[in-house]
VOPA-170456 format. One record per residue: residue in three letters; residue number from 1; x, y, z of N, C-alpha, C, O, CB in turn. Coordinates in steps of 0.05 Angstrom, whole numbers, plus 32768, in hexadecimal, padded with zeros to 4 digits. Glycine has a CB too. Layout:
(atom "ALA",NUM,(X,Y,Z),(X,Y,Z),(X,Y,Z),(X,Y,Z),(X,Y,Z));
...
***
This chain:
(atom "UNK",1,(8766,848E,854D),(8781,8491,8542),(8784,84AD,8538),(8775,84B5,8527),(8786,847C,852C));
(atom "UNK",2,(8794,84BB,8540),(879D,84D1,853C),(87BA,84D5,851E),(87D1,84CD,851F),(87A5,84D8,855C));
(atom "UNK",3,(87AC,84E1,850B),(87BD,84EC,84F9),(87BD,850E,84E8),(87A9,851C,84E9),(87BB,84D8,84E6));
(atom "UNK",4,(87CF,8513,84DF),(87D2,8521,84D7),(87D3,8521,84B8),(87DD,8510,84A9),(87DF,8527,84E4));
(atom "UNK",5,(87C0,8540,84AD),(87BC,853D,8496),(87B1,8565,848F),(87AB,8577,849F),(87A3,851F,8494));
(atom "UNK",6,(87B3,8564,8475),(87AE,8583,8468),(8797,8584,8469),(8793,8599,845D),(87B6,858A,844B));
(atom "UNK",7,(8785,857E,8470),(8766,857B,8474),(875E,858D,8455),(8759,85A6,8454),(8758,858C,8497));
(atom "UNK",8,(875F,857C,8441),(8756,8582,8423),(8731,857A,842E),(8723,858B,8424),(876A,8568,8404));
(atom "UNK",9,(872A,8570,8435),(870E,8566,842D),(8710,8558,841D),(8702,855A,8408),(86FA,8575,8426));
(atom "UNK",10,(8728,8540,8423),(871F,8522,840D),(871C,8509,8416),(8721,84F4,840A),(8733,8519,83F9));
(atom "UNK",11,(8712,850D,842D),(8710,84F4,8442),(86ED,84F5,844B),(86E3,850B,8447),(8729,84FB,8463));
(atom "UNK",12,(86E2,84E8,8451),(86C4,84E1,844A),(86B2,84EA,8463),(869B,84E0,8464),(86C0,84C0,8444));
(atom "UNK",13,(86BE,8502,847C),(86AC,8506,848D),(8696,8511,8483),(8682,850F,8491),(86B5,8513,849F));
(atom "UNK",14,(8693,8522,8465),(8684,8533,8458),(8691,852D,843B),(86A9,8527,8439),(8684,8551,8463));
(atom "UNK",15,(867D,852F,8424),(8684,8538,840F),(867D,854E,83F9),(8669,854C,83EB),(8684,8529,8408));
(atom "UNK",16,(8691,8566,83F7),(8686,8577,83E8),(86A8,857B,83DB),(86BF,8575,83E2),(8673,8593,83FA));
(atom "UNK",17,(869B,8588,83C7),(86B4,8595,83AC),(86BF,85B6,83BD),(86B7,85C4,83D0),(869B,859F,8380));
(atom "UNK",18,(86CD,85B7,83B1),(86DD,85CD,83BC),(86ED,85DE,83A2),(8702,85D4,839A),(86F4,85BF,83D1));
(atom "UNK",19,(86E4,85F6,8396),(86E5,8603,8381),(8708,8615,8391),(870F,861A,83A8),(86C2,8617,8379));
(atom "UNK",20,(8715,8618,8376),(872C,861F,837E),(8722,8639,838C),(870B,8640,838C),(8742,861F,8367));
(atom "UNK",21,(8739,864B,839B),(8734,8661,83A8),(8722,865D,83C6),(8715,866E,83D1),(8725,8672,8392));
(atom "UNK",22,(8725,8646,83CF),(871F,8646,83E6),(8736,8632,83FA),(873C,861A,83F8),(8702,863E,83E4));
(atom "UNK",23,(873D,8640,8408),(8757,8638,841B),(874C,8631,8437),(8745,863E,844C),(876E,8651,841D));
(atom "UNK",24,(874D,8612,842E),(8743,8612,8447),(8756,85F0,8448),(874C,85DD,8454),(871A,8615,844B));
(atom "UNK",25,(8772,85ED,843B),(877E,85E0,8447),(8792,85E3,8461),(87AA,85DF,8464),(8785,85D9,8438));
(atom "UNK",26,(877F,85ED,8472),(8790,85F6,8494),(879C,85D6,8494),(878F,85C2,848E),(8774,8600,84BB));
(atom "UNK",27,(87BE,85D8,849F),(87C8,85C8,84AC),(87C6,85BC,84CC),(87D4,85C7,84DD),(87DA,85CE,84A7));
(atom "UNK",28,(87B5,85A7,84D2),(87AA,85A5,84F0),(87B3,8580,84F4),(87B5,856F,84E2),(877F,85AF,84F4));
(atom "UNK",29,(87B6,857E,850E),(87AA,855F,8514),(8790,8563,8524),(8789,8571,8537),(87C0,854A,8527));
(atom "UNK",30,(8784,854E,8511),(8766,8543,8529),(8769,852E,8520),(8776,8525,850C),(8743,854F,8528));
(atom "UNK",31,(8753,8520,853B),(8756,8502,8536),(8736,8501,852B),(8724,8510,8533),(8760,84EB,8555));
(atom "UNK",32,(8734,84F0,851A),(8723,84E5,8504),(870D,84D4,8517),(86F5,84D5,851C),(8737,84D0,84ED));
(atom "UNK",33,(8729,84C1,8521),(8719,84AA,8536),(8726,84B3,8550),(873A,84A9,8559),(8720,8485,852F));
(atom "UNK",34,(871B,84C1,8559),(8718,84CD,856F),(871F,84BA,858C),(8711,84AA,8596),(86FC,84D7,856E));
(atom "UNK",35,(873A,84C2,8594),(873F,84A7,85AD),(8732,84A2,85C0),(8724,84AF,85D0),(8753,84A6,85BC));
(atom "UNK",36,(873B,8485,85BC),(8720,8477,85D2),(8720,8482,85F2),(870C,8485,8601),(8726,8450,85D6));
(atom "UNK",37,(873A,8487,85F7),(873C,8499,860E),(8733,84AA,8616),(8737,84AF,862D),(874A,84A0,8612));
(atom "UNK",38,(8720,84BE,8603),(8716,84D8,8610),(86F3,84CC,8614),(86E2,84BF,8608),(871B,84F8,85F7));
(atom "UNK",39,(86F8,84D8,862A),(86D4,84D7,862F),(86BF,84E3,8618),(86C5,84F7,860A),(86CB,84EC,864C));
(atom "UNK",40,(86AB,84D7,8615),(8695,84DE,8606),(8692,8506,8603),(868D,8517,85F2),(8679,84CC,8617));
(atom "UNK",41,(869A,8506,861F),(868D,8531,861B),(86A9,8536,8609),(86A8,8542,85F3),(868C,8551,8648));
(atom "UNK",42,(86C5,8529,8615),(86D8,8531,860E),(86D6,8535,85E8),(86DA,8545,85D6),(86EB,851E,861B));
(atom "UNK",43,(86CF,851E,85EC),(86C5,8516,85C7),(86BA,852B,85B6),(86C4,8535,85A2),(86AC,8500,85C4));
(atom "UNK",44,(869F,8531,85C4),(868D,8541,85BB),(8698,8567,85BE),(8690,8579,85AE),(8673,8536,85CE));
(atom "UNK",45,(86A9,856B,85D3),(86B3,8583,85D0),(86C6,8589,85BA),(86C4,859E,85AD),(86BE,8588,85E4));
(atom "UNK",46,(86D6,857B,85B6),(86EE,8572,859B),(86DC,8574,858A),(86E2,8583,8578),(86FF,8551,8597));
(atom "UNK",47,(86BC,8566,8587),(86B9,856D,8569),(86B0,8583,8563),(86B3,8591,854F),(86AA,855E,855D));
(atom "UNK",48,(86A1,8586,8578),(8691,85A8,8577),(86A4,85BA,8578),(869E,85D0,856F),(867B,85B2,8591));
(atom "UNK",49,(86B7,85B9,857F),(86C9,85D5,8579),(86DA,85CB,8557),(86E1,85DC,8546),(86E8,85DC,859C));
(atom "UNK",50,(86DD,85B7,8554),(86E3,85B2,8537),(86CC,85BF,8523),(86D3,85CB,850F),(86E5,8592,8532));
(atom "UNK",51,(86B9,85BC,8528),(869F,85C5,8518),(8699,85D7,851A),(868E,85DF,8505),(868B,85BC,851A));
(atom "UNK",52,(869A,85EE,8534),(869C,8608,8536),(86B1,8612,8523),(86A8,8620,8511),(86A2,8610,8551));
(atom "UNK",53,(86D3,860B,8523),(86E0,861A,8517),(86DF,8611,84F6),(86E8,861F,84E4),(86FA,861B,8524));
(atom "UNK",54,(86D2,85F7,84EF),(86CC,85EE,84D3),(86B4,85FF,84CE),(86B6,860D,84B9),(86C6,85CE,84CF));
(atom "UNK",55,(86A2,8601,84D8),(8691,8619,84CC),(869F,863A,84CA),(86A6,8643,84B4),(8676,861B,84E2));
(atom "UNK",56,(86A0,8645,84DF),(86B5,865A,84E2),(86C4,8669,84C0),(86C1,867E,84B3),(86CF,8646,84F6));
(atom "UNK",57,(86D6,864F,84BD),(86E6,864D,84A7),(86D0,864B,8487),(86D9,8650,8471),(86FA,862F,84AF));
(atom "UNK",58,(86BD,8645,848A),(86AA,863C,8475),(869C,8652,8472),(8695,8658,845B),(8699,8624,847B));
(atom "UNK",59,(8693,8665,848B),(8683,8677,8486),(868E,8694,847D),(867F,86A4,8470),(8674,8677,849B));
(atom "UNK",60,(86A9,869B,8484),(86C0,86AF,847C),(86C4,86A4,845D),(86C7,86B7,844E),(86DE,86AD,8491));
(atom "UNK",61,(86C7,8683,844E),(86C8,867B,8438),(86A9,8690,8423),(86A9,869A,840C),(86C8,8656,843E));
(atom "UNK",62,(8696,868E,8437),(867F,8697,8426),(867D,86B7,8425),(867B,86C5,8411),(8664,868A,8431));
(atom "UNK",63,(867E,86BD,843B),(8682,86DF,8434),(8697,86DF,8428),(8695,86F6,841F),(8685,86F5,844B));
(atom "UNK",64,(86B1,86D5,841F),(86C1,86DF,8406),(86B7,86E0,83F4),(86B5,86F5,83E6),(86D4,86D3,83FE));
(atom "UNK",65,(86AC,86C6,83ED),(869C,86C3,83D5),(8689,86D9,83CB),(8685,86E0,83B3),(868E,86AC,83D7));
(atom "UNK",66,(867D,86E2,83E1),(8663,86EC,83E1),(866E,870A,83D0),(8669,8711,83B9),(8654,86EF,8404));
(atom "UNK",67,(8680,8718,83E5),(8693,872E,83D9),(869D,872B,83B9),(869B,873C,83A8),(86AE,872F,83EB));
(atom "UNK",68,(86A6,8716,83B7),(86A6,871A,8398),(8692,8711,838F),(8695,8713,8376),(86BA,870F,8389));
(atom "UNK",69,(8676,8705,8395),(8667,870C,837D),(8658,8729,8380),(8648,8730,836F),(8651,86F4,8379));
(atom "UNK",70,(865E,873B,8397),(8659,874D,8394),(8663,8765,837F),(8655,8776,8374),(8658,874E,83A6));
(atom "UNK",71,(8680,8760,837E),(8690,876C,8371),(868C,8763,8352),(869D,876A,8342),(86A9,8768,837D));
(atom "UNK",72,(8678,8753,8349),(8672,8745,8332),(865B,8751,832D),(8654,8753,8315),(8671,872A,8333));
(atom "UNK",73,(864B,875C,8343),(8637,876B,833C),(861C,8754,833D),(8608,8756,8330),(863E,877B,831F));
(atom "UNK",74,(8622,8743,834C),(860D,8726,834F),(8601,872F,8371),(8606,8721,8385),(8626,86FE,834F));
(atom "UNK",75,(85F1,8747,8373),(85EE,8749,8386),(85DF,8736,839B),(85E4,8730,83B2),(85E7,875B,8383));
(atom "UNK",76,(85C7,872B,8387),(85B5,8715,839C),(85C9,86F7,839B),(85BE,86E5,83A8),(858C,870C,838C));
(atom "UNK",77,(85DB,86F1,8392),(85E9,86DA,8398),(85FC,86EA,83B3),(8601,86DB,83C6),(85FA,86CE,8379));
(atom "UNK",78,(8604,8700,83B3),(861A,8706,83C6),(860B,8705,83E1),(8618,86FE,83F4),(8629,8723,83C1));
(atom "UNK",79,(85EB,870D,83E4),(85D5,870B,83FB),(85D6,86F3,83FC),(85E0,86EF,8412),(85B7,8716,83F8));
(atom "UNK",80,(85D2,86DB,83F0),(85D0,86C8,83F5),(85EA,86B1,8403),(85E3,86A1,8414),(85C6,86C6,83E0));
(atom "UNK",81,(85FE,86B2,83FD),(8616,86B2,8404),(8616,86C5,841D),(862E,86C4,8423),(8627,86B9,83ED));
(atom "UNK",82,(860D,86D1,842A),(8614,86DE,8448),(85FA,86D5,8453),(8600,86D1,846A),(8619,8703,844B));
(atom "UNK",83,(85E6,86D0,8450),(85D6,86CB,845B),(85D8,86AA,8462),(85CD,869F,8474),(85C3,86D6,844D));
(atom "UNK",84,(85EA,869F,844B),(85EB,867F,8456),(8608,867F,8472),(860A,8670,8486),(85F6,8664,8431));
(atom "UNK",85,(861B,8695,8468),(862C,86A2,847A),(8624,869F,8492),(862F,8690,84A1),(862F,86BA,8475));
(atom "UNK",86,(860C,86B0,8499),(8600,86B0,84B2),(85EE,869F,84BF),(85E4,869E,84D5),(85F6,86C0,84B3));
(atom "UNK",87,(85ED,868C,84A3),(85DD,866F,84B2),(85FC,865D,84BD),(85FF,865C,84D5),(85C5,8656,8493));
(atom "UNK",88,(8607,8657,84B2),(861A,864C,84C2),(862F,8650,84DE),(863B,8640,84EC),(8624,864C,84B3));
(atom "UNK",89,(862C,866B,84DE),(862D,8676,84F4),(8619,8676,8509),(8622,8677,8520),(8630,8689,84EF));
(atom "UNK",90,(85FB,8675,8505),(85ED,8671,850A),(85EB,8654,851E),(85E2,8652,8535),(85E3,8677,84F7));
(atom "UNK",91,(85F7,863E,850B),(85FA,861B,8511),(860F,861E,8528),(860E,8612,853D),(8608,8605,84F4));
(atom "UNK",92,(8622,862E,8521),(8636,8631,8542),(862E,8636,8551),(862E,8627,8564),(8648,8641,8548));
(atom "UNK",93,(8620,8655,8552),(8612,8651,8572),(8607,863C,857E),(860E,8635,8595),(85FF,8661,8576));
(atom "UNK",94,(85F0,862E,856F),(85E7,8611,8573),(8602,8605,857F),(8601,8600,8598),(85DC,8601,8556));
(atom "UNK",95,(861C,85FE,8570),(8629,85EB,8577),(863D,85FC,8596),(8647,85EE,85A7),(863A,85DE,8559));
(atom "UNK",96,(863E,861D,8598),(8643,8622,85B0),(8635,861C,85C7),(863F,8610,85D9),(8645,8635,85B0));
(atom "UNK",97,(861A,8625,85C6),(8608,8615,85D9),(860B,85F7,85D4),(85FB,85ED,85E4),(85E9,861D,85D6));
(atom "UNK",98,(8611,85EE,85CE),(8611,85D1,85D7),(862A,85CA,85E6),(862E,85BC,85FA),(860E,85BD,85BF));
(atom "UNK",99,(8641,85DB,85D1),(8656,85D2,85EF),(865D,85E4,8602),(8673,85E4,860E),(8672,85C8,85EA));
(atom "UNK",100,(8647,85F6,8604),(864A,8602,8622),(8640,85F0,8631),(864D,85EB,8646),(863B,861B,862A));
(atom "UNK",101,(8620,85DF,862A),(861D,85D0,8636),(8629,85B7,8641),(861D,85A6,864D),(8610,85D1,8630));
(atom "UNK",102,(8640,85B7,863B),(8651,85A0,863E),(866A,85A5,8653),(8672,8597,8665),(865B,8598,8622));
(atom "UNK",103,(8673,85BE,864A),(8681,85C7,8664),(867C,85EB,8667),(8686,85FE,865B),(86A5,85BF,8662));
(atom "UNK",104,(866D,85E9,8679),(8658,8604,8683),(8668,861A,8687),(867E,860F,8683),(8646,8601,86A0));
(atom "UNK",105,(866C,862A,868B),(8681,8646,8696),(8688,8640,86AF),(8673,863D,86BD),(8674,8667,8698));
(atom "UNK",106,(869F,863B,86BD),(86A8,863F,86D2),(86A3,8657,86E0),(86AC,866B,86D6),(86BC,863A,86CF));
(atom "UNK",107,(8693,8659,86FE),(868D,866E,870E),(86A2,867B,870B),(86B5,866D,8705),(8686,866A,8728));
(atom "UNK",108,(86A8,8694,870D),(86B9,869F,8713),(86BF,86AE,8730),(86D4,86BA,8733),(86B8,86AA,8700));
***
């Protein structure tokens, strides 16, 4: 079933708190319960590119952060915050290779 919603993070795919100053209520539809109509890869491409651009969005959230605790003068928290930056970025490539493997590059 497909609805639409502000995607706050108050619905139970994950649960974490969300400190003001982070905007990450993008207006989108996805489906939750994913229709029965799409094939399994179909499925799995929808989520992996959901999770690519949900990380994406999470890891630009942390280098902000990171910048102002630099500007706070919290230098090893601001390393730490880019370095988890680049682990999440990190988890995309994982989730790019996986859906390359799902639909490969067309020869050209």
């Amino acid at each position: 079933m497909t609805h639409h919603h502000d995607h706050s993070h108050d619905h139970d795919h994950h649960s974490h708190d969300h400190i003001n100053d982070h905007d990450h209520s993008h207006d989108h539809n996805h489906a939750h319960e994913i229709q029965s109509e799409m094939s399994f890869e179909e499925k799995m491409v929808r989520l992996l590119e959901h999770w690519i651009q949900h990380n994406d969005d999470h890891a630009g959230t942390y280098r902000s952060w990171a910048e102002k605790a630099r500007e706070q003068h919290m230098e090893d928290v601001a390393a730490v915050m880019m370095e988890a930056a680049g682990m999440t970025l990190g988890i995309n490539k994982k989730f790019e290779e996986a859906l390359s493997a799902i639909t490969p590059a067309q020869p050209s």
